[in-house]
Steps between C-alpha positions, in 0.01 A plus 500: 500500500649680746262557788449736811276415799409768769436272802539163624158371625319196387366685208838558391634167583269326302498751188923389573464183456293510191676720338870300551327211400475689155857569453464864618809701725337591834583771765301529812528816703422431827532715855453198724826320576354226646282470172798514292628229659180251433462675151911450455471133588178421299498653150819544229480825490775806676318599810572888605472595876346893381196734540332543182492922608815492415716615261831382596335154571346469139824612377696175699255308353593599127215656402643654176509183416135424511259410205208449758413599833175362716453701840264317774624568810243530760489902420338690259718781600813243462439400183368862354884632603632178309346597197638842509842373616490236162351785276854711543720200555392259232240724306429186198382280757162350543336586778222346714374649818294299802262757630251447777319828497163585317684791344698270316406627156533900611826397613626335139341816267663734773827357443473444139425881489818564598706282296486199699356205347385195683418222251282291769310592758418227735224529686335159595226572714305642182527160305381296895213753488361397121598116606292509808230650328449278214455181702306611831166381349651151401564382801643138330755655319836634672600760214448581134791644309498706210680471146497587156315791594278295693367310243679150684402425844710265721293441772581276839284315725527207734416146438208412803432159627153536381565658131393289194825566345746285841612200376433576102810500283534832300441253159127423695426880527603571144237179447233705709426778297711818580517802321726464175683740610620385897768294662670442811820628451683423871430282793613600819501183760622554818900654534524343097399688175387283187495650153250211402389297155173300453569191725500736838294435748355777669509465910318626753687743685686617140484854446454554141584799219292468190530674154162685346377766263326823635172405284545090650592620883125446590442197341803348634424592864182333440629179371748492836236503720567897587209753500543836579297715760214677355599832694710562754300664789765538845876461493710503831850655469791502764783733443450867438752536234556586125350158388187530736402859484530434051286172513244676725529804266408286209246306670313778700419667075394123423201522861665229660466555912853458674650483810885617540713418815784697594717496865684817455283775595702743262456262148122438598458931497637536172269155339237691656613837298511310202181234527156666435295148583736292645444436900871551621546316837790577721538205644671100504372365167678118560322508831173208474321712750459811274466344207202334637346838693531655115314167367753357289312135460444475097676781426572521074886591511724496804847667403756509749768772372714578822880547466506212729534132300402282789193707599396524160526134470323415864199709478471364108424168664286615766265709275494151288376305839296815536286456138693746289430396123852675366816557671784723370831551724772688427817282544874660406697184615554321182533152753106561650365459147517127482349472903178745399389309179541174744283692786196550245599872438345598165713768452840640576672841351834585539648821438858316467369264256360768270788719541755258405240395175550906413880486521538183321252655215724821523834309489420287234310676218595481170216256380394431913143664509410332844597268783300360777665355783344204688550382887874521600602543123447164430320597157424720259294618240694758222378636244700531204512640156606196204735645291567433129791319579376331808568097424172445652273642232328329253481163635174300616635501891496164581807512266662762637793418800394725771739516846377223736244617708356770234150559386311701238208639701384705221544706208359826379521579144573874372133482326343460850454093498563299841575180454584247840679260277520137433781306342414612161465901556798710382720724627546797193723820505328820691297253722484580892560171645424449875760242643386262826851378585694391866764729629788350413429492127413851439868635428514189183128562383575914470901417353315304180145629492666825431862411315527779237279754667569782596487451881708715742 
């Protein structure tokens, strides 16, 4: 496929390298020459020294040529212009948009109103929001992700020196008494990712993803050694932004007490505008001294969402030394992810991370229903439709030949079953099967999971 990128940042570099890993033609417009140099000498792909505003530019590029186009530069305005330069100069294209703004969806039906159709809208600080959420009263668990509707549940948490479970091969915790319907689907251990079978050991120090059922979640978290808070009574935020002001939204309805930190005098008026309960504080939220004047010893949730990765990542730890039960940071370098889980960080969210996940979900489609993006793309989980003629079907799976370093995590059945599968559990036509595999064997697993599709 012939592909158009609006930007050359490290979204866009690693959505690049992804995508000419899977045999696709790539064009990168990029205004930075110096970037087009490191983009020129890193990825196999024709580089473009251009400003996505304009129309001459696209044209150099050979946009009348394209069959897709993905627009993240750093501008919302930037990429809105590029989809209405592609609409007139390649008007068959596919089309997805990065926007940053909480207008986001006005800004699609406006357009669409007039005749301008953007087929994705991506807009990742809604999905961080719902992640956040659904794990700040588990405070052993670093996320929970979502497919099949939600009825699977891939879960990740990380391996303590004092858990039951370090030291146990994954055969031992099958022996223990799980729900049917669980497994640990991929072992992160240090800078190396393990898709693993019975005889792993688990270490402590691994940071683990496990596969579950919506109905088993509970039970599972149980048998880990995880409970969850009863209720969530004070939450600390830093960072005045989207993300904070929609968690403490959603969590001022639910009576939890917060706290919100903001430096710039300007952001911390308009939180106030828009928080009814929440005490706004215009002030230094990574300094210790006022997080201890505003009591934050014990504190239920501690989430650190500044635009700034190292802060984020500093005052994580020192609400940790400081008796914080959760911690959530917001990290966009793909290269901190590894360093948090290693610091104790429960949770990280990344706005890259989820963005790229939504263009690799738009890019591929056909019988691609979802893709979840781990650390610094190391693995993945997709979610894929089996089609009739998928070689794959019908086959107890410890006879089928998957790609090295491939897992079923789970599959849902059309009639609503769940099934976390052993060796004899088959794969039949219509199922949604969710996929634990490494990187590198993603392009091989999609080419013959989904050979006589019809996948674009």
């Amino acid at each position: 496929m012939r592909i158009f990128i609006a930007g050359g940042g490290q979204v866009a570099a690693f959505i690049a390298r992804r995508l000419i890993r899977e045999a696709n033609e790539l064009t990168i417009l990029e205004h930075d020459e110096e970037r087009c140099r490191y983009l020129d000498a890193h990825l196999d792909a024709k580089i473009v020294h251009g400003n996505a505003a304009s129309i001459a530019d696209w044209r150099k590029a050979g946009i009348a040529h394209a069959e897709m186009v993905i627009a993240v530069t750093q501008s919302d305005e930037l990429n809105l212009l590029a989809a209405l330069i592609v609409h007139a100069e390649a008007p068959a294209a596919f089309k997805a948009v990065r926007l940053r703004t909480h207008e986001f969806s006005l800004w699609r039906q406006m357009l669409e109103e007039r005749g301008v159709k953007i087929d994705r809208v991506i807009h990742p600080e809604h999905d961080i929001v719902a992640r956040i959420l659904r794990v700040l009263a588990i405070p052993g668990v670093s996320d929970i992700r979502d497919f099949a509707d939600g009825e699977v549940k891939l879960f990740g948490m990380n391996v303590e020196p004092w858990s039951w479970i370090a030291g146990k091969t994954l055969a031992e915790l099958d022996q223990a008494g799980p729900p049917k319907n669980a497994m640990v689907g991929i072992i992160f251990r240090g800078y190396h990712v393990i898709i693993p079978h019975g005889s792993e050991v688990l270490q402590a120090g691994d940071h683990i993803y496990t596969v579950t059922t919506r109905r088993d979640l509970d039970e599972f978290l149980r048998f880990m050694g995880i409970e969850k808070q009863k209720s969530l009574r004070r939450v600390f935020i830093v960072g005045g932004g989207e993300i904070g002001i929609a968690v403490a939204e959603v969590l001022e309805r639910a009576g939890v007490s917060i706290k919100l930190f903001e430096e710039n005098e300007r952001h911390c008026e308009h939180a106030s505008s828009l928080l009814k309960k929440t005490l706004v504080i215009h002030g230094d939220g990574t300094d210790q001294e006022t997080l201890l004047q505003e009591n934050v010893e014990g504190v239920d949730a501690f989430l650190a969402l500044t635009k700034d990765d190292d802060a984020n990542l500093i005052v994580s730890l020192l609400a940790r030394r400081l008796g914080a039960k959760k911690l959530v940071a917001l990290v966009n370098r793909l290269d901190y992810l590894p360093l948090a889980q290693r610091l104790g960080i429960n949770t990280t969210v990344s706005l890259r991370l989820k963005a790229m996940d939504a263009i690799l979900e738009f890019v591929r489609k056909g019988g691609v229903l979802s893709v979840r993006t781990f650390r610094e793309e190391e693995a993945e989980a997709i979610e894929l439709i089996a089609p009739k003629t998928s070689k794959y079907i019908g086959l107890p799976l410890r006879e089928v030949r998957f790609p090295r370093g491939v897992v079923v995590g789970a599959i849902a059945r059309p009639n609503g079953e769940i099934i976390v599968p052993r060796g004899d559990a088959i794969i039949e036509a219509g199922d949604r099967v969710v996929f634990l595999s490494l990187d590198r064997s993603v392009p091989e697993l999609e080419s013959a999971f989904l050979s006589g599709s019809n996948k674009a």
